[in-house]
N, C-alpha and C positions, 0 to 999 in steps of 0.2 A: 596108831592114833597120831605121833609125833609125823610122820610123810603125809597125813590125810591134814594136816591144820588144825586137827581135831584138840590138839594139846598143848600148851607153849612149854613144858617141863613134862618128865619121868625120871622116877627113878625105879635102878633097875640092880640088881644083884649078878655078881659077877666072878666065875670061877677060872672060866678059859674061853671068854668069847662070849659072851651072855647079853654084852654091854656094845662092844665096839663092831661085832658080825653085823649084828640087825640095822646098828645103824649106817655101816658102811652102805651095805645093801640097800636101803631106804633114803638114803640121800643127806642124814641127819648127824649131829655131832655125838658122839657117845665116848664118857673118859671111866676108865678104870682108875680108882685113885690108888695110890699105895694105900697098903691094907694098914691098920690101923689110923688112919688119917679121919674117917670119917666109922661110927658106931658100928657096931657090928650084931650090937643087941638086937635080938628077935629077926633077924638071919638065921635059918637053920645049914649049916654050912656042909659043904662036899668037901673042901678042906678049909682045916683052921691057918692055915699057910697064905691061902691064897683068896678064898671067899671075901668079898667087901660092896660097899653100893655104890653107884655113881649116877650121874646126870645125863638124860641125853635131851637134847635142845637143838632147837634149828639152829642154832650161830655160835660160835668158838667164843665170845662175847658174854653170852648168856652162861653157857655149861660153867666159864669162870665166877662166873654170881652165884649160882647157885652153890657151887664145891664152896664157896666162901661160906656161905648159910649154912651148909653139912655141915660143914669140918669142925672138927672139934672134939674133946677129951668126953667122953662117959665114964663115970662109975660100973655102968652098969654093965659095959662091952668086956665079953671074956677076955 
């Protein structure tokens, strides 16, 4: 959706590649955050080490707006 225009944001979950493969391949920005940076609640994780979400966006510009809006402390994140 993010290569077709179809989207200006996703996000997307990420354990080893989930995040930043697709979107090498696709032409588009994709960041792994460090994990606990952004919530982790209602992620079912592959690992609790490594599993987290991130932004992928057409412009290196945007993905830092968006991780801005993510990030942040939950309660509710294991």
């Amino acid at each position: 959706a993010m290569a077709a225009n179809l989207a200006s944001v996703a996000i997307g979950t990420e354990t080893d590649g989930s995040i930043v493969c697709p979107a090498a391949i696709n032409g588009v920005v994709g960041l792994k955050p460090t994990v606990g940076l952004v919530s982790r609640d209602g992620i079912i994780p592959i690992s609790f080490s490594q599993d987290t979400a991130g932004p992928m966006t057409r412009s290196v510009a945007d993905a830092a707006a968006v991780l801005t809006a993510i990030a942040g402390r939950d309660d509710a994140d294991p």
